[in-house]
DRENDO-1510 file (C-alpha; in Angstrom, 1 decimal, always signed):
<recs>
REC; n; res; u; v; w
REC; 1; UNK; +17.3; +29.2; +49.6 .
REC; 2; UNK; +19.5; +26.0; +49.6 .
REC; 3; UNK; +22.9; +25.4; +50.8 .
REC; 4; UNK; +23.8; +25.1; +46.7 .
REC; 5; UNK; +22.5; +26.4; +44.1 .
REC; 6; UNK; +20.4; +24.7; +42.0 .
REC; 7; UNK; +21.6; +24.7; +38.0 .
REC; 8; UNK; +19.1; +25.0; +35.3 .
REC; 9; UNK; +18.6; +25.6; +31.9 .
REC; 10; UNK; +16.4; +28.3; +30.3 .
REC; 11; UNK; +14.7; +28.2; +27.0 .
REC; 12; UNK; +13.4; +31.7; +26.6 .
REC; 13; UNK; +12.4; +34.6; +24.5 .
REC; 14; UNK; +10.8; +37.8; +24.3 .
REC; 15; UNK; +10.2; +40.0; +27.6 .
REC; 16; UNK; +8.7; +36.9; +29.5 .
REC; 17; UNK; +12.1; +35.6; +28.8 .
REC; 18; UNK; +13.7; +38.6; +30.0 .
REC; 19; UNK; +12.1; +39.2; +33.2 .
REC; 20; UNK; +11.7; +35.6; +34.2 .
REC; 21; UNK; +15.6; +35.0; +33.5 .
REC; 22; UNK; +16.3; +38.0; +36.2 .
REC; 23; UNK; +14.0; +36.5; +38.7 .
REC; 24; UNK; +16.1; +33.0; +38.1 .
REC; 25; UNK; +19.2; +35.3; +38.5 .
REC; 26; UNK; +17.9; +37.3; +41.6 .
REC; 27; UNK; +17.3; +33.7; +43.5 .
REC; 28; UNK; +20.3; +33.0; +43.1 .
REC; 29; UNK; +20.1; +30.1; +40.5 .
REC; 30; UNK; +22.8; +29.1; +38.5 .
REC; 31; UNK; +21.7; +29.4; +35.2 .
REC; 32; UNK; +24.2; +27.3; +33.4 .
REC; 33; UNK; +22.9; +27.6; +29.8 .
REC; 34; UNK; +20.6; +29.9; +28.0 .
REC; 35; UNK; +18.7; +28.7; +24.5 .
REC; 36; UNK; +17.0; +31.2; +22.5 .
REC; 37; UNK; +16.2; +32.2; +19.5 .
REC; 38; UNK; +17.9; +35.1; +16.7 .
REC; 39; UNK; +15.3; +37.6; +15.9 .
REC; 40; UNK; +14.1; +36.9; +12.9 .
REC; 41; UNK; +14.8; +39.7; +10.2 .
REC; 42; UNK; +11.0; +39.7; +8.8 .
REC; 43; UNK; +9.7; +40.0; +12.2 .
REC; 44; UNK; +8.8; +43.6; +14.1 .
REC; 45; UNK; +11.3; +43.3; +17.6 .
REC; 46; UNK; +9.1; +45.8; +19.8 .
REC; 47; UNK; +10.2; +43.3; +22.5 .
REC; 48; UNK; +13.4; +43.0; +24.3 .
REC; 49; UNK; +16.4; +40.6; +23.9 .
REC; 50; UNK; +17.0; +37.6; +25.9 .
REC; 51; UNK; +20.4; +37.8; +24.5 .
REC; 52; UNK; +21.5; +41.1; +25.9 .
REC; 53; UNK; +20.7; +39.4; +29.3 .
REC; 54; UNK; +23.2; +36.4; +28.5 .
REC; 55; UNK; +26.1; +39.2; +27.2 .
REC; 56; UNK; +25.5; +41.3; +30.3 .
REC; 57; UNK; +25.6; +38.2; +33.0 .
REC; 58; UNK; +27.8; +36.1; +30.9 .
REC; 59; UNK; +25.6; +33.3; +30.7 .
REC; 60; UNK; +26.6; +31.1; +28.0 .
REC; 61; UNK; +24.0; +30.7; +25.1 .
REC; 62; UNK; +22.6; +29.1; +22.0 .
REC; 63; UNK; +20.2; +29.8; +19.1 .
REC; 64; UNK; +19.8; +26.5; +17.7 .
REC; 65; UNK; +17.4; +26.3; +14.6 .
REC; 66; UNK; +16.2; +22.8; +15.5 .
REC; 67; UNK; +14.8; +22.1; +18.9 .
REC; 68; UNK; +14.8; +18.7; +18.0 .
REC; 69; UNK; +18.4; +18.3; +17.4 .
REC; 70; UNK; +20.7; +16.0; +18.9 .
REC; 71; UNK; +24.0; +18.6; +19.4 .
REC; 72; UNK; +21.0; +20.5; +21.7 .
REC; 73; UNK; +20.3; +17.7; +23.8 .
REC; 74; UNK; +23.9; +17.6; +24.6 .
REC; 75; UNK; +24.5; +20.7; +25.7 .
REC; 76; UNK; +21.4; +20.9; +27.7 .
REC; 77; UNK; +22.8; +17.2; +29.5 .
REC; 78; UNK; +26.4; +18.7; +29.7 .
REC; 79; UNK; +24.9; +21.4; +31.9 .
REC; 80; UNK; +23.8; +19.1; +34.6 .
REC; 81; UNK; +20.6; +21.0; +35.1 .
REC; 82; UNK; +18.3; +20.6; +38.3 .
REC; 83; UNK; +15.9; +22.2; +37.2 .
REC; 84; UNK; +14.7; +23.7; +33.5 .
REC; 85; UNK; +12.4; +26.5; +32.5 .
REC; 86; UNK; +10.5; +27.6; +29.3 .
REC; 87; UNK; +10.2; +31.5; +29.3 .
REC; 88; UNK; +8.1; +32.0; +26.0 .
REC; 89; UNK; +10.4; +29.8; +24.2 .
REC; 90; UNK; +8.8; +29.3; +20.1 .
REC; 91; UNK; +9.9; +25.8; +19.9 .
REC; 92; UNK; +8.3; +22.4; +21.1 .
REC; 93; UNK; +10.9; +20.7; +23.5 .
REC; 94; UNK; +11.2; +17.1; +22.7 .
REC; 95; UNK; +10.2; +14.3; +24.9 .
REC; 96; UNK; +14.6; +13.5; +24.8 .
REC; 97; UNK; +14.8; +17.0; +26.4 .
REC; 98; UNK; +11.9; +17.0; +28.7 .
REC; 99; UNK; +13.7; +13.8; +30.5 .
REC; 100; UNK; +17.1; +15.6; +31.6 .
REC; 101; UNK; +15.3; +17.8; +34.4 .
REC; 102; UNK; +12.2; +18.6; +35.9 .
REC; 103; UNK; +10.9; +21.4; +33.7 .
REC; 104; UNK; +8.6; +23.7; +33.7 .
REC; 105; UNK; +6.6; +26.3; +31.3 .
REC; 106; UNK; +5.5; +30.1; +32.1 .
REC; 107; UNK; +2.3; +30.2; +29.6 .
REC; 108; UNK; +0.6; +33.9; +28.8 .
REC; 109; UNK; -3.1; +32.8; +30.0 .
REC; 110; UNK; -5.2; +31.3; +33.1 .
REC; 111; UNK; -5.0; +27.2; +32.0 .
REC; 112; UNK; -6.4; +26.0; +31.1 .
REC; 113; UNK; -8.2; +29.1; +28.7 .
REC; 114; UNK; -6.4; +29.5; +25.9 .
REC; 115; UNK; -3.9; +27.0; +25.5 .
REC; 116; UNK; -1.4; +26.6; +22.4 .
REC; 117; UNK; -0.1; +30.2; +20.6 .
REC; 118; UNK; -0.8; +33.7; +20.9 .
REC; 119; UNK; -2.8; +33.6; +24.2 .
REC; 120; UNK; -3.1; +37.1; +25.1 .
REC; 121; UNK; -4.4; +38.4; +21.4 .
REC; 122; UNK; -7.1; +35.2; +21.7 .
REC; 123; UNK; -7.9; +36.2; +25.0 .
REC; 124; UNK; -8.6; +39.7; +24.0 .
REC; 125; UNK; -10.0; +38.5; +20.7 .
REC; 126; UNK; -12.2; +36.8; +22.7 .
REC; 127; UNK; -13.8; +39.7; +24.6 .
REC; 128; UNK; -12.3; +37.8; +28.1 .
REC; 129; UNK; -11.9; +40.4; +30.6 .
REC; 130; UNK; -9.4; +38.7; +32.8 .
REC; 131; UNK; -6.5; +36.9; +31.5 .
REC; 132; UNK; -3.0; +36.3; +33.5 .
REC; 133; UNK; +0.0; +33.9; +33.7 .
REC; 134; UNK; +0.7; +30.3; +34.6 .
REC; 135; UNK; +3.8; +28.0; +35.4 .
REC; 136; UNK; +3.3; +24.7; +35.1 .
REC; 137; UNK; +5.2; +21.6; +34.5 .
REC; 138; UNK; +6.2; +20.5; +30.9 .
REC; 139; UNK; +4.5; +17.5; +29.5 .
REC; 140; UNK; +5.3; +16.4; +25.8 .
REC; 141; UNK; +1.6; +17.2; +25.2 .
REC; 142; UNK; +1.8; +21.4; +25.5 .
REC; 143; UNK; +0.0; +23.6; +28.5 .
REC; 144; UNK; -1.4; +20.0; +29.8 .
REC; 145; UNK; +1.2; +19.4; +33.0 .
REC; 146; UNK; +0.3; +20.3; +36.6 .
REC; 147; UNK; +0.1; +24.0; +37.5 .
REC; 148; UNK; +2.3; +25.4; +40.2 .
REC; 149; UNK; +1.6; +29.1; +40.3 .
REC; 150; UNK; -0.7; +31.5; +38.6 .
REC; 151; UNK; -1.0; +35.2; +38.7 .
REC; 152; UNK; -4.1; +36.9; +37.0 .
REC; 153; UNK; -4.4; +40.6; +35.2 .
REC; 154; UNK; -7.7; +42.5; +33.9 .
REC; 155; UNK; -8.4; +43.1; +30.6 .
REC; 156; UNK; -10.1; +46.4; +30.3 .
REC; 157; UNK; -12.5; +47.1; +27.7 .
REC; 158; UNK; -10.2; +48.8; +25.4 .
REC; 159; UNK; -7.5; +47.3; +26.5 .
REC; 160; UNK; -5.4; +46.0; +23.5 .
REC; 161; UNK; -3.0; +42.8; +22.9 .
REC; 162; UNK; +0.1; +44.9; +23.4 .
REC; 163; UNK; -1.2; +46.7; +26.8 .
REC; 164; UNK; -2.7; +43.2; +28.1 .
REC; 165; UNK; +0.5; +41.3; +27.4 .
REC; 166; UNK; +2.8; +44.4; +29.4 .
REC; 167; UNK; +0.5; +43.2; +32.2 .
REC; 168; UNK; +1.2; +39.4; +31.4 .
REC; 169; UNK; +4.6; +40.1; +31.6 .
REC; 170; UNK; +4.5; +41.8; +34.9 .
REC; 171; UNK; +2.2; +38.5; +35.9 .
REC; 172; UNK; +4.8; +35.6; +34.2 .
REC; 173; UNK; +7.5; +37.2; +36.8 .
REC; 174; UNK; +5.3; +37.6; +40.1 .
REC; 175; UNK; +3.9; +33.8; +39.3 .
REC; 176; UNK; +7.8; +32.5; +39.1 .
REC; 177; UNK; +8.8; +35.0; +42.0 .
REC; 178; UNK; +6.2; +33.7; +44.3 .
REC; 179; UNK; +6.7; +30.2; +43.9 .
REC; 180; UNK; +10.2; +29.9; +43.0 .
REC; 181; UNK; +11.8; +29.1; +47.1 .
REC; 182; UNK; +9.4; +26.3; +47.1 .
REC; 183; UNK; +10.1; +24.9; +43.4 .
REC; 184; UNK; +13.4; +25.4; +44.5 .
REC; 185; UNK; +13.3; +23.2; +47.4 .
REC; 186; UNK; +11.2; +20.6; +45.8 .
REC; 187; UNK; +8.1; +21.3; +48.2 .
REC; 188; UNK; +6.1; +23.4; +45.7 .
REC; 189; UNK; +2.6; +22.5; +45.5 .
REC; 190; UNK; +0.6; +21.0; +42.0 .
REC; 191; UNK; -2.9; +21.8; +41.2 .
REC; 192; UNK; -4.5; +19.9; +38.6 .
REC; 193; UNK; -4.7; +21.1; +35.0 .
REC; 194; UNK; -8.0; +20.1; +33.1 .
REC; 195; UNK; -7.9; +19.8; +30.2 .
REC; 196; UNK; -11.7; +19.1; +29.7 .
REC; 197; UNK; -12.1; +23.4; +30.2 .
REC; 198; UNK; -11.1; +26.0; +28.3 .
REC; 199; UNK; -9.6; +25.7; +24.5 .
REC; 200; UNK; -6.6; +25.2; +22.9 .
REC; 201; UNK; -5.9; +27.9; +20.0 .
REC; 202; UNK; -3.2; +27.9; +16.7 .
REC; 203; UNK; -1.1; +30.8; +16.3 .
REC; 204; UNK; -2.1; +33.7; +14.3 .
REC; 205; UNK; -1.5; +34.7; +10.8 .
REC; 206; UNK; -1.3; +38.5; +9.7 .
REC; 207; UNK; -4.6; +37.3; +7.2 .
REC; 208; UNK; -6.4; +36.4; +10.2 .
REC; 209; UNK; -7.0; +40.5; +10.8 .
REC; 210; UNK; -8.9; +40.9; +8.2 .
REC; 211; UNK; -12.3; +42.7; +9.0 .
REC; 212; UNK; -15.5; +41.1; +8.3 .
REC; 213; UNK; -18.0; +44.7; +8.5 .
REC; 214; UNK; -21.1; +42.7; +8.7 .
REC; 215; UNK; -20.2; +41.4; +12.2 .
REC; 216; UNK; -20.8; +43.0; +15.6 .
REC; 217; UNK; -19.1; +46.4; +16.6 .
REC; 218; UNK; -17.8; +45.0; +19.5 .
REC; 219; UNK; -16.8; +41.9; +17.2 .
REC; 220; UNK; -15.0; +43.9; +15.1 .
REC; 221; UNK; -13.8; +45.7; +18.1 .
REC; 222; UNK; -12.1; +43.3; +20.1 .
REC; 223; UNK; -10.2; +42.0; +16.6 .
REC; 224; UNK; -8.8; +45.3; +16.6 .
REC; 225; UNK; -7.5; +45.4; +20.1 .
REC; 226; UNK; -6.2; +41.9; +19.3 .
REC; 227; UNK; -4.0; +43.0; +16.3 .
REC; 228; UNK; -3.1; +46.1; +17.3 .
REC; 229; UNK; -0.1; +47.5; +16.5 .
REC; 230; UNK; +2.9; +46.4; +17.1 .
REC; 231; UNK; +0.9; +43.3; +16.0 .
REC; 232; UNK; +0.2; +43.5; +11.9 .
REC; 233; UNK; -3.2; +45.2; +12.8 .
REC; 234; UNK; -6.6; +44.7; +11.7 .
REC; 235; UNK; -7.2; +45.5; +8.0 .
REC; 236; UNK; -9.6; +46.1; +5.0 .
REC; 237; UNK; -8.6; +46.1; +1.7 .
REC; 238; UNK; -11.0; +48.8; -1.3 .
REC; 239; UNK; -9.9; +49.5; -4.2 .
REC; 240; UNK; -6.4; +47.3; -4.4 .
REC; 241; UNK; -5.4; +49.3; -1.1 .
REC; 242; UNK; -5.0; +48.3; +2.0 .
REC; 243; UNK; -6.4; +50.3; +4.9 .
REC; 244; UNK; -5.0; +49.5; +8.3 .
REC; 245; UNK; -6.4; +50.4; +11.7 .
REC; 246; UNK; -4.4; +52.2; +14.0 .
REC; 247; UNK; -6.5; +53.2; +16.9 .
REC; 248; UNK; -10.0; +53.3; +17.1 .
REC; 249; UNK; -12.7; +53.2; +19.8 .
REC; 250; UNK; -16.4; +51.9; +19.9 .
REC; 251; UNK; -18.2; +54.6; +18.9 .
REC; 252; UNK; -20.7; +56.2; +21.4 .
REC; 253; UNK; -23.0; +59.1; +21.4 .
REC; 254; UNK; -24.5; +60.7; +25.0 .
REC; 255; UNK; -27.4; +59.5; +26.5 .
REC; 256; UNK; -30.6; +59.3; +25.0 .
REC; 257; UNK; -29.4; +61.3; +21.9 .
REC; 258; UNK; -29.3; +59.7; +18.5 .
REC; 259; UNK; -26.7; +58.3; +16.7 .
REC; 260; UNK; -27.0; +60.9; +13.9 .
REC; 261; UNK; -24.0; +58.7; +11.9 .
REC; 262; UNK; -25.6; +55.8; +11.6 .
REC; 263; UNK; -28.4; +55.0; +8.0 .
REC; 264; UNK; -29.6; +53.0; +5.9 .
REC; 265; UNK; -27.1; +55.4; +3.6 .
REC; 266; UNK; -23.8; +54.2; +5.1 .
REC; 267; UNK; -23.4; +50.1; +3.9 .
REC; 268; UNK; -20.9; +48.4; +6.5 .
REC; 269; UNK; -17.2; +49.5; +6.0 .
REC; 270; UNK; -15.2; +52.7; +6.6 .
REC; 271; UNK; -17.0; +55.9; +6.0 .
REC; 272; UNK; -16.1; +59.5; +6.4 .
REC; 273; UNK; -18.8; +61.7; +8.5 .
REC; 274; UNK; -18.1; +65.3; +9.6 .
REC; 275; UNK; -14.4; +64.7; +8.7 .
REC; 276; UNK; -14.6; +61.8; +10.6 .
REC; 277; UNK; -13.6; +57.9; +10.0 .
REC; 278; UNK; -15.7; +55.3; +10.8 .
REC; 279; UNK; -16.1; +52.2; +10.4 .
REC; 280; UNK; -19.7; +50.6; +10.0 .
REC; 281; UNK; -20.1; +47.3; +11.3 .
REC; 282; UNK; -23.1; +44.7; +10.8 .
REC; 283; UNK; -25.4; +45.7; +13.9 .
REC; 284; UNK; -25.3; +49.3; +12.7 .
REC; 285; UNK; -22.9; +50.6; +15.5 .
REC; 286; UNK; -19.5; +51.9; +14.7 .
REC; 287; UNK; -15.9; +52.5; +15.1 .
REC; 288; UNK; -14.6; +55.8; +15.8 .
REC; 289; UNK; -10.6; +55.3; +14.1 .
REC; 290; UNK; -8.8; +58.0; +15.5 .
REC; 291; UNK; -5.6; +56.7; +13.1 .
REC; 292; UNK; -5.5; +54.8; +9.4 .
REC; 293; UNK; -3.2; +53.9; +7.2 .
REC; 294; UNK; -3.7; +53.1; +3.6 .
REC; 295; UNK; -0.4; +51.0; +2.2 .
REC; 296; UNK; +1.2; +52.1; +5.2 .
REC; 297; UNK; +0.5; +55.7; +5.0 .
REC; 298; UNK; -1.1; +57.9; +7.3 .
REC; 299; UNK; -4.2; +59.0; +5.8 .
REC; 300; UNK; -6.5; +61.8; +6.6 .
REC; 301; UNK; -10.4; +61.7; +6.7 .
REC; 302; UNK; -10.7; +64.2; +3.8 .
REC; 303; UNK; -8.1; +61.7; +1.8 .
REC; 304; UNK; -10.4; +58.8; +2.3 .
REC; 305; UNK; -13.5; +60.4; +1.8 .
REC; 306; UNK; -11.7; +61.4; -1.7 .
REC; 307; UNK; -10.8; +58.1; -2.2 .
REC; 308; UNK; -13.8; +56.2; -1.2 .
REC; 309; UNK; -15.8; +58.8; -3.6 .
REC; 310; UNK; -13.6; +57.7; -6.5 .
REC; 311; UNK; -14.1; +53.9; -5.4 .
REC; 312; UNK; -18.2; +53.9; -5.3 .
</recs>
């Protein structure tokens, strides 16, 4: 692409990181140092390791705690990069760090929708139904700088978190693929970023699944799909036990025949018909919940329905 390579550092994580470090590597780059993060032993790793990347290409890397620190800001100078890159990296970068290199940031969404954490479950959360990927460059202020390439993915209707963000994945590495030879050369194009649409959004607490029956199926519904396993899942809690969804779809009956499951006798929550779950929401529609687990055990419908007899 040039007659040298251009040197950069990646901050990176997660398969974002993974498959936009491989595209860096395919180009040709010179990635001269890798920071990431150690998986944390409370976490679920469903996702793959950044750091197998660096042990397989001998890249050298760190995993500092603080991306603040001064030691880091050293390194990343003593590496002499051209260019930088945040891959799904979990830590702010410092205005100190943002002025060695040009850098830029692969963000899970369309900015500027959903800006800030967890972009995909808030997308889907949201009931968007088209969501993608976007590098842009880094500013101190975070998903604000100029965008450079963008790559969009559907969200079908019961399409969950995990699936979407396979498809975000796939998006992050065509988005950095297709404008890397210019980014490269210094002739890539900048679109404006404005900030005046779309939202900026916290991160996402496993208490933030909790189900709240008296809303809207497809309410209910899309929080599902957001938290869906591998993510903590939405939840309920009867009886001092808590009852996770594990799959579930919006219930539906065939044309112009009545839904027999719905009455004034089922209140909003889970309920058991013809050795069936479901779980009653606000509007009177329904989940169908093909899998539940109570305390993180499989439960059957004939279980619950003895349970939630013993409860009432």
């Amino acid at each position: 692409m040039t007659d040298q390579a251009k040197r950069a550092v990646v901050f990176g994580y997660h398969n974002v990181g993974v498959r936009c470090l491989k595209v860096l590597l395919a180009a040709g780059v010179d990635v001269q140092l890798v920071v990431t993060h150690e998986d944390s032993p409370t976490e679920n790793i469903w996702f793959e390791s950044v750091i197998s990347v660096c042990k397989e290409y001998g890249i050298p890397y760190v995993t500092p705690a603080d991306a603040k620190s001064e030691e880091l800001l050293q390194q990343v100078k003593a590496a002499k990069p051209d260019l930088m890159f945040s891959f799904y990296y979990r830590h702010m970068l410092p205005a100190s760090l943002l002025e060695v290199a040009p850098a830029f940031n692969m963000h899970g969404s369309l900015l500027p929708e959903f800006r800030g954490r967890a972009p995909t479950n808030w997308a889907v959360l949201h009931g968007a139904t088209v969501t993608g990927a976007t590098l842009h460059e880094m500013t101190v202020k975070p998903d604000a700088g100029a965008i450079v390439s963008q790559m969009e993915v559907p969200i079908l209707p019961d399409d969950t978190a995990f699936e979407v963000f396979n498809k975000v994945t796939v998006a992050a590495e065509q988005a950095l693929w297709r404008v890397l030879p210019s980014l490269l050369a210094g002739t890539a194009v900048r679109l404006h970023n404005d900030l005046t649409q779309g939202g900026y959004f916290g991160g996402r607490k496993p208490e933030d699944g909790r189900i709240d029956w008296s809303q809207p199926a497809q309410t209910v519904y899309n929080l599902h799909r957001a938290v869906a396993p591998p993510y903590p899942g939405a939840f309920t809690d009867i009886g001092g036990v808590r009852y996770v969804i594990q799959r579930a779809r919006l219930h539906s009956t065939p044309h112009g025949i009545p839904d027999n499951v719905v009455s004034t006798s089922l209140p909003p929550g889970l309920a058991v018909v013809d050795n069936c779950i479901f779980g009653v929401c606000g509007d009177g529609r329904m989940l169908a919940i093909s899998a539940l687990t109570a305390d993180g055990e499989t439960i059957t419908a004939e279980q619950l329905q003895a349970r939630l007899s013993n409860t009432h």
